[in-house]
N, C-alpha and C positions, 0 to 999 in steps of 0.2 A: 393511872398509866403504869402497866405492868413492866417489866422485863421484856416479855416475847412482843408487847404491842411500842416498846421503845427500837426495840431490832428492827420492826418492820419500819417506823417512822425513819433510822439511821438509813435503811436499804434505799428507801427515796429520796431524802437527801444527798447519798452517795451519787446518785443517777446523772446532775447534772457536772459533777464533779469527772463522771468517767467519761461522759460524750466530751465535752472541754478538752478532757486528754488525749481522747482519740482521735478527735478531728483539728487540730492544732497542727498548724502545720501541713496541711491535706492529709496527715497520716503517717508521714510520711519519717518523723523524728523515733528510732527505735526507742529511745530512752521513754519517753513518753506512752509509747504503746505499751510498753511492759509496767507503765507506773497502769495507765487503765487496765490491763490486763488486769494488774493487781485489784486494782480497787474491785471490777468486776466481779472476780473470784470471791474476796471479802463480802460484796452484796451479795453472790449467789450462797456463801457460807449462812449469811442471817438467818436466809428463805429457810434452809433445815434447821440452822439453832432455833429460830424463835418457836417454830413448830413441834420441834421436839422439847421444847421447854414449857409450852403454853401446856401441852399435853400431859406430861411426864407429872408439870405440878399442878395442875388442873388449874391453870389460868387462862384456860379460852372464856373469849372477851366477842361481844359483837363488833366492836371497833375492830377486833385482831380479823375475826372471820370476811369483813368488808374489806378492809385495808393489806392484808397480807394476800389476798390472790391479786389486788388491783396490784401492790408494791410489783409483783411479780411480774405481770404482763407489762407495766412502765418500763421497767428495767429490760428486758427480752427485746421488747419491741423498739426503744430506745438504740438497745446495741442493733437490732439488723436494721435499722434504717442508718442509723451510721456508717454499715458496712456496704449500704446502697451507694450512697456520698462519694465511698473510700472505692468504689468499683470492685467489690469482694461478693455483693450477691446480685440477682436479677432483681427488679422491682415485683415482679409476678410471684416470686416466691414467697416476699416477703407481705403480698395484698395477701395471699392466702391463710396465712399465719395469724396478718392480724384481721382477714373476716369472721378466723372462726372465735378469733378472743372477743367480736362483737356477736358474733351468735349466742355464744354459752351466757355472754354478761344479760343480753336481753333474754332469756331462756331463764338466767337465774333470777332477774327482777319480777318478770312477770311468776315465776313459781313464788318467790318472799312477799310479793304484794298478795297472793293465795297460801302465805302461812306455810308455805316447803320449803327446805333446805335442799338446796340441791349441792349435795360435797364432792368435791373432788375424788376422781377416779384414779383407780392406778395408771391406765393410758395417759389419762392429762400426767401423771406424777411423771410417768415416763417422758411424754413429749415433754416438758418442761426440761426435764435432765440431758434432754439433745440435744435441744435447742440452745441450752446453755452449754453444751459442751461443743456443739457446731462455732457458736461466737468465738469461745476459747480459740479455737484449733485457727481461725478467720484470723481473729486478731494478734496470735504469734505468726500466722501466715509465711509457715518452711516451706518452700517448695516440693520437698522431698514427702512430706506429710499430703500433698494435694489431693490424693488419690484417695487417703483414709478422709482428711475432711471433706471431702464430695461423696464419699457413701456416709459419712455421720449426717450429713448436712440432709443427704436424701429419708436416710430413718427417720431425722427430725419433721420431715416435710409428712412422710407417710402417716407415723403416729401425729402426725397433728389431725389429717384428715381423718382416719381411725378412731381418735379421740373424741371429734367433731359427731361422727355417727354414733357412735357410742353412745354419748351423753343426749343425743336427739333422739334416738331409738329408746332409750330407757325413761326419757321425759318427757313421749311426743303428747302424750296425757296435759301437761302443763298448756298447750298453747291448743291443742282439739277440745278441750273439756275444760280450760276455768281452771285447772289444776284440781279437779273434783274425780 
C-alpha cells in the first residue's frame, strides 16, 4: 500500500464524511457547508496528488489504476446527487453524468477482460475538472456567482457528453470486435 494508493483510499473515506456535511441540516447551516466545501476540495486535491505522485515516482499500482478513477466518480457523483436533495441541480443532469461514468466503466471492463487499458483522456481530465469545479461553485452557492456557475455547470455537462464520444469513438473496436 503505496502513498498515491493511500490518497486514493483517504478520498473515499472522506466521501461519506462531506455528504453528512452537506446535507445536515437540509443544507442549510453555512458553517457546515463550508467545513464540506472544505473536505470536498481536500478530496478533489488527493485525485491530483496521488496521480502526480504515483507517476512522478513510478508507483502506479493496479489497485491505484481501479480504485483512483472509481474514488473519482464516488466522490463527483456523491456531490451532484446531494445537490439533487439540496434543489441546486435537475435530476436529468445529473442521470446524464452518471450514464456516462456507467458507459466508460463497462467499455473499460469489457476492454480489461480483452487485455486493453483503456486510460483516461484529456476530455474525461477536463470534464472531471468541471464538474468538480461546478460542485464547488453549487456548494458556496453566491448568488451573485449564478450566472458563472450555470455556464461552468453547462461546460461540465457538454464535456461530459464530448468525453463520452470521445472515448466510444476511439474504443468502438472494444465492444464491435472482442477488443481484437
Amino acid at each position: 500500500m503505496n502513498l498515491p494508493n493511500k490518497l486514493t483510499l483517504l478520498r473515499v473515506v472522506m466521501i461519506p464524511i462531506f455528504v453528512v456535511l452537506l446535507l445536515y441540516k437540509g443544507g442549510q447551516d453555512q458553517t457546515l457547508r463550508i467545513a464540506a466545501l472544505i473536505v470536498f476540495c481536500l478530496a478533489s486535491f488527493t485525485d491530483f496528488l496521488d496521480g502526480q505522485i504515483a507517476r512522478k515516482q513510478q508507483l502506479v499500482t493496479d489497485f491505484g489504476k481501479f480504485m483512483d478513477p472509481l474514488a473519482d466518480k464516488l466522490l463527483v457523483c456523491s456531490a451532484l446527487i446531494c445537490l439533487i436533495e439540496l434543489d441546486q441541480l435537475p435530476a436529468w443532469y445529473v442521470i446524464i453524468i452518471i450514464a456516462r461514468e456507467f458507459i466508460i466503466s463497462g467499455f473499460r471492463l469489457v476492454a480489461a477482460d480483452n487485455g486493453i487499458v483503456i486510460a483516461a483522456s484529456w476530455w474525461g481530465k477536463f470534464k472531471t475538472t468541471f464538474q468538480m469545479l461546478t460542485v464547488i461553485l453549487l456548494i458556496i452557492n453566491i448568488p451573485v456567482l449564478s450566472t458563472v456557475t450555470a455556464i461552468i455547470a453547462l461546460i461540465a455537462l457538454v464535456l461530459t457528453i464530448v468525453s463520452l464520444v470521445d472515448y466510444m469513438a476511439k474504443n468502438i473496436r472494444v465492444i464491435t470486435e472482442g477488443g481484437m
